[in-house]
N, C-alpha and C positions, 0 to 999 in steps of 0.2 A: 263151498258152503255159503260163498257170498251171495251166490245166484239165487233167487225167491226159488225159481221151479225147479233147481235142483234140488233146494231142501224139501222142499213139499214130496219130493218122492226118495229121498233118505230114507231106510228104514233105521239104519244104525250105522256107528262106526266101531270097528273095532281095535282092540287095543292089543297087538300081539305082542307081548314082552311083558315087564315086570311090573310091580308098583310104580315106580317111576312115571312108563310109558303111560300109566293109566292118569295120574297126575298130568302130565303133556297134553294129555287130551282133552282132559276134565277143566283144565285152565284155558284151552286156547278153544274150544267149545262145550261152552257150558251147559247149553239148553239141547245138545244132542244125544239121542239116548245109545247107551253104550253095550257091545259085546263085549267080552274080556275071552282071549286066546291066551291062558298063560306059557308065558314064556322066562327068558332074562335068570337073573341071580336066584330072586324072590317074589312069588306073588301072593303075600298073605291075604290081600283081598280073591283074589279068587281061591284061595287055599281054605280061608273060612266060608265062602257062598257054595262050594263045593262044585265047582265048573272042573268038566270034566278040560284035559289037557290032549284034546283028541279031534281034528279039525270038522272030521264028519259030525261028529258029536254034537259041536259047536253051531253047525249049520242047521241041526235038528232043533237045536234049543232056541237060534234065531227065528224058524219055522213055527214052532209051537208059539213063541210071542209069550212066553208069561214074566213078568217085568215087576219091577219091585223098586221102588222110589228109596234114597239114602239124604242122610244128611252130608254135607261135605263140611271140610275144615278149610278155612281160609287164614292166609296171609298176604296183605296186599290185593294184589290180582292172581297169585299162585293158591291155588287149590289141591289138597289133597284128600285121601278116602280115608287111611287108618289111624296116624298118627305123627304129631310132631316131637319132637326134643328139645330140649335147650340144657346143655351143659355138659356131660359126663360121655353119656351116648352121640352126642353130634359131634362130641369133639373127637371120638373113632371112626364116625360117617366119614367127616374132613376129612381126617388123615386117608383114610382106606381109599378112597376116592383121590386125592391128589398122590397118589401113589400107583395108582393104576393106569396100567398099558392094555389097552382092547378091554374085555369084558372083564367084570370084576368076577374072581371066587371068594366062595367062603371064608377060604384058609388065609386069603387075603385082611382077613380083617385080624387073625391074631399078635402081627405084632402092634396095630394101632390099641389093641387091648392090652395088651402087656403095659403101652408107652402110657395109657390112660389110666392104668391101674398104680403105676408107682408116680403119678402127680395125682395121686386123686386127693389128696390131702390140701394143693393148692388149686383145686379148681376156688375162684370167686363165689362168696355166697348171691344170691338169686334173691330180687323181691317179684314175688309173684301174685299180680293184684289180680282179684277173682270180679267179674263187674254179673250183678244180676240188675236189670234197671236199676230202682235208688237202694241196691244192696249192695256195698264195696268190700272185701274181705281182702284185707292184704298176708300172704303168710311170707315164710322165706326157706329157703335150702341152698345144697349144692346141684341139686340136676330135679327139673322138672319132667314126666310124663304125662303127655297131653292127648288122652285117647277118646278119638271118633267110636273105634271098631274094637272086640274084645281081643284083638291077636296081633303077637310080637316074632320078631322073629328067634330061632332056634331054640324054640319051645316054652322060652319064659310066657310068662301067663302073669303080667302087669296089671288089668283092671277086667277082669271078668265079666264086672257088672254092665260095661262101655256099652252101649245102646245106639246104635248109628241110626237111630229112626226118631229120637226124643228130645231133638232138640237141644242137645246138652252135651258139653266134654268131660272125659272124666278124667281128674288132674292125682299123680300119683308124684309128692315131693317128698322128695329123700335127702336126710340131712346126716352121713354116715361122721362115725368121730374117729375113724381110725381105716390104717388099708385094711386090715383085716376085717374088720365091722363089714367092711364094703364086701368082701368076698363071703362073707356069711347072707347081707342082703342076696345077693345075684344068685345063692344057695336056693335062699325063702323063693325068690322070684319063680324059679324054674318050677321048686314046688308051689305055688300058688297061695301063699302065706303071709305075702306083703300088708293086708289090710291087719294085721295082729300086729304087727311090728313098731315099737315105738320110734322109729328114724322112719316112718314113715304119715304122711298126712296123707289123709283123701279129702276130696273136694272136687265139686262139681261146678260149672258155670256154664255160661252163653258165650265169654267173650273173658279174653284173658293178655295179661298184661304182665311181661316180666322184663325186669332190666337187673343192671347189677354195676359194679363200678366202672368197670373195667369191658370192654368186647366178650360176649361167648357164645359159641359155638351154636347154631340150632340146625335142626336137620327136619324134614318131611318124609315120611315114608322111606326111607332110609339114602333120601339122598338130600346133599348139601344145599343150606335156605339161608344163607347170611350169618350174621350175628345180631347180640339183643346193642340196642332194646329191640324189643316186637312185639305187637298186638296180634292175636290168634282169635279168628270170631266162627260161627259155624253157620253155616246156610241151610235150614234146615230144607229136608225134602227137595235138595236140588238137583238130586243125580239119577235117571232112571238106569236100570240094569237087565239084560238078559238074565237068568235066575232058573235052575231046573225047578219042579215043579215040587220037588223033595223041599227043597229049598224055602220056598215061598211057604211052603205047611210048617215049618220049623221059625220062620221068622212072625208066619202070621199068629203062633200061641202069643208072642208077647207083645207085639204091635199089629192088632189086627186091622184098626182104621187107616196103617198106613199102605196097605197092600193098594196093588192097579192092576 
């Protein structure tokens, strides 16, 4: 990638595994445009662009070329496509992941839930500074959702609205009062009911900013990102993608000017 003439004749790289791997790539080449081979645990970015999981497939849709520009979410110099965490949820990423031998499963992540569910009463509250140029909105909770792309994994349905083409994160802060509150939110989530919910704040920004007193947990696309403090900003229009041509009709009704 470092050679001029080899990138001049790059058509793409691609990404054969999960969200993750696609992060790995998207961060340590930013400006290259990307296939996605899903693979790994989970790959909700290819699960919502609707890339088939099928090698030929893949090779036909590199072939046909039709390609569809994203925003990315940044931390640091770590980029990811659908979403970050900070508090409740990264703190089951951590666990799930420092617990794992070879690849991770599913089932792997129930008891980090369990463990997360009877502290969830002392997770630290969260100040979550919303920055639009000279617009500052500070809010606060126990666990923020920081979403690029409208999809989560195992089915919950977090921010609907999420628009990975607009320049914008969509922030969903949850401030539950009790474990059980917290088990009737994660209820709403699945059914897609959060935005009626009053332990919940929505809010939108460019660039976001959350600390708290104490270290907590974030996570990116469902794998481990530090702790706060941490600034989260989004690049708009920095990631190009292979995209079936289904795809690009369904993304171009609501963002048409952002199609290539």
């Amino acid at each position: 990638m470092e050679n001029p003439e080899h990138r001049a004749q790059l058509r793409c790289l691609v990404a054969a595994g999960g969200d993750g791997t696609i992060g790995d790539l998207v961060t340590r080449y930013p400006d290259a445009p990307l296939a996605i081979f899903p693979m790994g645990t989970e790959n909700l970015f290819a699960k919502f662009l609707r890339i088939p999981r099928n090698g030929r497939e893949l090779a036909d849709l590199i072939i046909d070329g039709s390609t569809w520009r994203f925003d990315v979410g940044r931390i640091g110099e770590r980029r990811f496509c659908v979403m970050a965490g900070v508090g409740l949820d990264a703190a089951i990423v951590h666990e799930a992941h420092a617990r794992r031998r070879g690849h991770i499963r599913k089932w792997q992540y129930i008891p980090p839930i369990w463990h997360a569910w009877r502290r969830s009463m002392d997770e630290p509250r969260l100040r979550i500074v919303c920055d639009d140029g000279p617009l500052t909105l500070t809010l606060t909770g126990r666990s923020v959702f920081i979403q690029n792309q409208p999809a989560f994994a195992l089915g919950f349905r977090i921010a609907d609205d999420a628009d990975g083409h607009d320049g914008r994160l969509n922030l969903r802060i949850c401030d539950w009062t009790s474990c059980w509150n917290l088990l009737r939110l994660a209820w709403w989530a699945f059914r897609g009911g959060w935005e009626h919910s009053p332990q919940v704040t929505v809010a939108t920004a460019s660039s976001v900013r959350v600390e708290a007193d104490e270290p907590v947990a974030v996570q990116v696309d469902g794998d481990p990102c530090g702790f706060t403090p941490v600034r989260i900003d989004v690049v708009p229009s920095a990631l190009e993608v292979f995209v079936p041509s289904s795809t690009i009709a369904r993304l171009a009704s609501s963002a048409p000017e952002r199609g290539t």
